[in-house]
N, C-alpha and C positions, 0 to 999 in steps of 0.2 A: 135865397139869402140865408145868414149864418138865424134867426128866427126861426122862419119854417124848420130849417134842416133840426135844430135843435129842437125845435115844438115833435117831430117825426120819431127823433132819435126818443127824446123820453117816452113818448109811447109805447114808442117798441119795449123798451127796459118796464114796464108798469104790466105788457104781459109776459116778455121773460124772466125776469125775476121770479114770480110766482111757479112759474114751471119747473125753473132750475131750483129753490128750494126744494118743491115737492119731491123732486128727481133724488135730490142728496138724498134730503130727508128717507126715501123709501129705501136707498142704494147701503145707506149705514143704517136701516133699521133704528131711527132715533123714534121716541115714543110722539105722540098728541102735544104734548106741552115740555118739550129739552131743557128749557130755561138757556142761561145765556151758557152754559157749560153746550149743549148742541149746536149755537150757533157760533161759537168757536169752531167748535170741531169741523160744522157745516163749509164757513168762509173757506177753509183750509181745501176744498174739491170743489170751488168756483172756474165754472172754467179758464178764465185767464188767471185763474194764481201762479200755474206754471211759465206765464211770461211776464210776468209782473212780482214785486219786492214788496211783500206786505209785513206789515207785523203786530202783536198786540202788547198791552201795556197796561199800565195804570189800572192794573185789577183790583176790583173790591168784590165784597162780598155779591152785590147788585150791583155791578158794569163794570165797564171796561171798556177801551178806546182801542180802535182798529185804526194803523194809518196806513196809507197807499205810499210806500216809500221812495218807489222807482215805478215807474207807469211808460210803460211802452209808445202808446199813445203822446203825451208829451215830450217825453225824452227826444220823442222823434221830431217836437214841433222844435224842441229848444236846440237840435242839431241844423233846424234849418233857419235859425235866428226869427221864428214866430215867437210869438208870446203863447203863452197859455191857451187852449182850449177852454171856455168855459163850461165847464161839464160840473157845476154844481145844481142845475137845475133836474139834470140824469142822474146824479147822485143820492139827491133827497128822494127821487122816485124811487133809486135801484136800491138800495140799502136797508128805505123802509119797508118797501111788498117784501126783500127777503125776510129782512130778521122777522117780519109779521107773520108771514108766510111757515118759518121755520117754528115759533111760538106769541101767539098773540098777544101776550105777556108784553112780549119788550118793545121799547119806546127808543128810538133813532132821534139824535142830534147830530146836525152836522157843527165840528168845532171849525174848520175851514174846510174848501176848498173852491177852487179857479171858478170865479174870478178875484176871490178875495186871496189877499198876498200873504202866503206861507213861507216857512223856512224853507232851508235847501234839504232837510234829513227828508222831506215829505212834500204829497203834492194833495195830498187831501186827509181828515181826519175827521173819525167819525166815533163818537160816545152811544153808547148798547146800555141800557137800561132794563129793571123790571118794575114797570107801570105798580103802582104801590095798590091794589086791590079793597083796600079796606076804607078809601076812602069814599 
């Protein structure tokens, strides 16, 4: 059932994730701690970037929002009159082991994604932070 399937799927993402940073990470020689300036750079050599529409935005000094614009994965459910996949519980997993992974620094929020109803520019978004250290 669409549970298990999803309880399986995040797992796998909880150890991919961490691998696939490491991989960037060592591939563009990003140092110990990149801040959110490496895991910009990092996102951009994911491997689905190349069949997927992503983009960043809403840059401050400390974050910036990444959204999932076009998703392959959906596109293809909404071509078959599905609804949504819900893939926000792979999401919280996948996003945070990377950005943690890429620098233990930054803190992952998800502003939406499926199940929860987003526009049509996007199908998931996600705010990148740097955990304030001093507290």
């Amino acid at each position: 059932g669409m549970n298990e399937a999803k309880r399986c799927n995040d797992s796998c993402w909880a150890q991919f994730s961490p691998f696939e940073a490491y991989s960037i990470k060592r591939q563009l020689g990003l140092s110990e701690r990149p801040g959110l300036a490496g895991l910009k750079r990092a996102l951009g050599f994911r491997v689905y970037e190349s069949i997927n529409v992503q983009s960043i935005d809403e840059e401050t000094e400390d974050s910036f929002v990444f959204r999932m614009n076009k998703c392959r994965v959906q596109d293809a459910r909404k071509r078959k009159g599905l609804a949504d996949y819900p893939c926000k519980s792979a999401g919280l997993v996948e996003y945070s082991y990377f950005a943690r992974s890429i620098d233990d620094r930054i803190v992952t929020e998800c502003i939406g994604c499926p199940p929860d109803a987003h526009p049509e520019e996007w199908y998931c978004a996600w705010k990148f932070s740097m955990k304030d250290e001093t507290v």
